[in-house]
N, C-alpha and C positions, 0 to 999 in steps of 0.2 A: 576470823574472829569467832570465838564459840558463843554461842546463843543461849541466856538460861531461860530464853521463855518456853523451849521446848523442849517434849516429853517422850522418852524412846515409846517404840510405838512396842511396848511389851509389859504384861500385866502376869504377875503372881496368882495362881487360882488356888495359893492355900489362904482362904480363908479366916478359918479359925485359928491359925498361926500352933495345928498341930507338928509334933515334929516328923520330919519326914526327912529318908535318905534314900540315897541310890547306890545300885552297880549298874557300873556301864562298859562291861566288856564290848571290847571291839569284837566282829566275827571273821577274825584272821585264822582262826583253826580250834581246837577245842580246850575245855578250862586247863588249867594244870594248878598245883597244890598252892602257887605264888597268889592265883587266882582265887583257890579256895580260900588265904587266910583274908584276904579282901574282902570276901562273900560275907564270910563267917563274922568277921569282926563289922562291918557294917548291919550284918543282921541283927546281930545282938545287940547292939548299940539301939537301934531302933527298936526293938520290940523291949528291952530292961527300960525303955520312956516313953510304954504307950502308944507309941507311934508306927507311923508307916513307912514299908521299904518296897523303892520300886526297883523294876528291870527297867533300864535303859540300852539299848544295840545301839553301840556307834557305829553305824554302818554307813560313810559317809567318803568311806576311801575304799568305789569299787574294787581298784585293783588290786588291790590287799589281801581281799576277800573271799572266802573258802564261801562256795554255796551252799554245803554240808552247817557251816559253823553255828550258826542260829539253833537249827534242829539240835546239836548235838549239847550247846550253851543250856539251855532250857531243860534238857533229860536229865545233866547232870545234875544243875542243882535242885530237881526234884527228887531224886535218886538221892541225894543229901537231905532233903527235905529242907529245901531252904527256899521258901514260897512267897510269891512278891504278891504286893499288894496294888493292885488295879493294873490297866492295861498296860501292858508293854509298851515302851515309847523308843520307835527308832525313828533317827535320826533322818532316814532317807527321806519321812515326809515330813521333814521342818522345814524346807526348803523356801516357802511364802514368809515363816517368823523369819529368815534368819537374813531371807532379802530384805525387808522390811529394815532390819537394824542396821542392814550394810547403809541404805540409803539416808536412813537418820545420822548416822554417825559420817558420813561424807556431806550431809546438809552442814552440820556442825563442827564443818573442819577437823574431824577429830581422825580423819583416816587418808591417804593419800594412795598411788602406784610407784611402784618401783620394780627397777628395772635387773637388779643387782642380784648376782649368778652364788647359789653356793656356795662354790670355788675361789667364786672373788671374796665372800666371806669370810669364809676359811684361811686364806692367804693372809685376813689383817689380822687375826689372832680368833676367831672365829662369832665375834658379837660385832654386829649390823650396827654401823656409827651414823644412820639417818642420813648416808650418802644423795637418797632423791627427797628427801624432804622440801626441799622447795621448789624444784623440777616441774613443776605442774603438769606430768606425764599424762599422757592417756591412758584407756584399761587394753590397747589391746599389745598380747604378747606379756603384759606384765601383770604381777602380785600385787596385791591391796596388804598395805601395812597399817594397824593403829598408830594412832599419835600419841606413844606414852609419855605425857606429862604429868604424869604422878609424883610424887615427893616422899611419899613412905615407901620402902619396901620392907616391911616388917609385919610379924603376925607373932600370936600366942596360938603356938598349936596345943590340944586338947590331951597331948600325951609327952611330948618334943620340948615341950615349954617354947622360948621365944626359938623366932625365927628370924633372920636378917638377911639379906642380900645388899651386896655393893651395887650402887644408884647405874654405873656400869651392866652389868648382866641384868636384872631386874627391871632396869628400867628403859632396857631394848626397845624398840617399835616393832612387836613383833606383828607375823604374818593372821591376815582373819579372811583372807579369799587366795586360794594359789593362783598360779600364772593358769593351769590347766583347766580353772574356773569351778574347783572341788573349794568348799568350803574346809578353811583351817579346824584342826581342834578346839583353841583357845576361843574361837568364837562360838562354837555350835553348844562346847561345855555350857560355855557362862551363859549361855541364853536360853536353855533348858533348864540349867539351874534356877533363874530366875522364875520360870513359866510354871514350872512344877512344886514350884514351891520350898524346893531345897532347902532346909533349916541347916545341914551338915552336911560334908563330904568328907566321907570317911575310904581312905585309899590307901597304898604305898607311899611309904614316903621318897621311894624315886621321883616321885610328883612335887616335890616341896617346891622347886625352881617352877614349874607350871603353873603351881597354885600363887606365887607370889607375882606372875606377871599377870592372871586372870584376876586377882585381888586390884589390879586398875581398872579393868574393864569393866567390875561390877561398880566399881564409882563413877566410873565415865558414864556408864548408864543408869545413875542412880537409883543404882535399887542396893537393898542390905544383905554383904557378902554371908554368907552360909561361916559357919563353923566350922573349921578342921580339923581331924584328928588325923593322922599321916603314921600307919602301922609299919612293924617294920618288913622288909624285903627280902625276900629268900634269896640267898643266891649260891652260885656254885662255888666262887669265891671271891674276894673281897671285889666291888665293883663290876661282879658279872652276874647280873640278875637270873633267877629263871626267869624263861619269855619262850613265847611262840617261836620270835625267829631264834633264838637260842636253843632251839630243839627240845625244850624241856619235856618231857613228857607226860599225854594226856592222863588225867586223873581217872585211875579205876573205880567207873562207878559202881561196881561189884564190892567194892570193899569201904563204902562208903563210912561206915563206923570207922574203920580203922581212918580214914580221911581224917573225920570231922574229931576226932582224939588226937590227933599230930598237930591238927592248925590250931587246936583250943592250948596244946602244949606248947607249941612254936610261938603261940601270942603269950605265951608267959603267967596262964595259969594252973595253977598245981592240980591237975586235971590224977582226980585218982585210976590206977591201973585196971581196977577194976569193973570198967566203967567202956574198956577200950574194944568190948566184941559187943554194948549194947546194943540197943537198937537205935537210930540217926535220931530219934526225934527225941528220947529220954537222954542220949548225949547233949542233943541241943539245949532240952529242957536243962541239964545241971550247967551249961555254959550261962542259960540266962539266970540261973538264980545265984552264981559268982562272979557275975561280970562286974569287974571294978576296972574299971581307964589306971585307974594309979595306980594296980599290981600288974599292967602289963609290960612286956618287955619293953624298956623306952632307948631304944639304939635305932638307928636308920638300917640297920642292915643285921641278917643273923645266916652266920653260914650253916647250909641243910649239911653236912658232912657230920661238923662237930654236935649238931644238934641231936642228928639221928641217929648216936653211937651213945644213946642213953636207952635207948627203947631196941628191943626184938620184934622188925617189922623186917620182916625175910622178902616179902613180898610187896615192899612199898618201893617203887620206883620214880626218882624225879626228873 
């Protein structure tokens, strides 16, 4: 039975309810241009309202993990000139919040173990049908799943317009502590977002399905979900994103202008040509003083092929 007399053990330190956004590159290997238009579009999203943009390392999944990647995360986007505001926040020492909220949300019934493989996922059509839900398993050998009893799966994205998911996929019990005792995404996001103050999460929208199952967990924890804007996604072609493990290739940060004039054009604003060997910070400068959410590209997905066959970039590789 869930309890409303009590309080996750987790508190917002913004304040002044300025607004403030994040990236939160993982450090699997170094940025690449899918990366950049993420940077780019959250940046300016924050600084055209005053506000603050942090770096977040989700650095939470050792083995993923390039030891190089941090150093090389941070070069880039200064090399971009794309400068976060206050300390760095990785993930590897949230470990005290993020136990704290496992233990709250298992006070309150709201999380269980399970025991259920992948494969045996995969095999029922690939969405977790709360097989150990009433199992009252123990933790060891097994995953901690929430108890999504949410009722909405819907959102107004900030570029996308509405959002829906079928109560089916959205409204999975997904994973918030693996069997291997690494802390899930869905859990370490939404409880940094919360800590930090998060006003917006401005990403890919390969994240939409992400953001609509972590849109329970910030009710379940009752605090108020951030805003989303879900920009769209590079990819090689239809459904194959760039990515780290897709081999995409790392962003030259020698050619940083030429960078920061593709992502501001690939986000869909009439970025003049003359403007494309400035220098990164008077590019940024003309991004923040055109930035309009409504004249940007509002599709989930833009192929870099057909994109890049408008421009004479000899030497831009993705």
């Amino acid at each position: 039975m869930h309890s409303s007399e009590s309080f996750p053990p987790i508190q917002s330190n913004n304040v002044s309810n300025e607004y403030r956004g994040r990236f939160a590159p993982s450090p699997s290997g170094a940025l690449h241009f899918g990366s950049l238009v993420a940077a780019v579009g959250g940046y300016l999203q924050a600084k055209t309202q005053q506000g603050k943009w942090l770096l977040r390392i989700d650095d939470i999944d050792p083995p993923r993990q390039d030891p190089e990647a941090i150093d090389l995360i941070q070069r880039s986007l200064e090399a971009h000139h794309l400068f976060w505001d206050e300390s760095i926040i990785f993930q590897s020492q949230q470990s005290q919040v993020y136990d704290d909220v496992i233990e709250w949300l298992q006070q309150q019934g709201l999380s269980y173990y399970c025991q259920c493989t992948r494969k045996q996922i995969h095999a029922e059509g690939g969405v977790y049908l709360g097989h150990c839900r009433e199992l009252n398993l123990g933790s060891h050998d097994h995953s901690m799943r929430f108890r999504n009893d949410a009722e909405s799966f819907e959102f107004t994205d900030a570029l996308l317009g509405h959002i829906s998911f079928p109560k089916n996929i959205a409204g999975e019990d997904f994973i918030i502590k693996r069997k291997d005792g690494l802390y899930a995404y869905h859990l370490a996001s939404v409880v940094d977002d919360i800590q930090f103050g998060i006003t917006e999460v401005v990403r890919g929208a390969d994240l939409l399905y992400p953001s609509a199952c972590q849109l329970a967990l910030f009710e379940a924890l009752h605090a108020k979900p951030p805003n989303m804007l879900h920009l769209p996604v590079a990819v090689f072609s239809p459904g194959r994103k760039l990515s780290k493990q897709g081999h995409a290739q790392p962003l030259r940060d020698k050619l940083a202008s030429e960078n920061l004039y593709l992502a501001l054009a690939f986000l869909g604003l009439p970025v003049p040509a003359t403007i494309m060997h400035d220098t990164p910070e008077n590019i940024l400068r003309w991004g923040a003083e055109n930035w309009r959410v409504g004249s940007l590209y509002a599709k989930p997905e833009r192929e870099m092929a057909s994109f890049l066959s408008q421009f004479n970039c000899d030497h831009f590789s993705y």
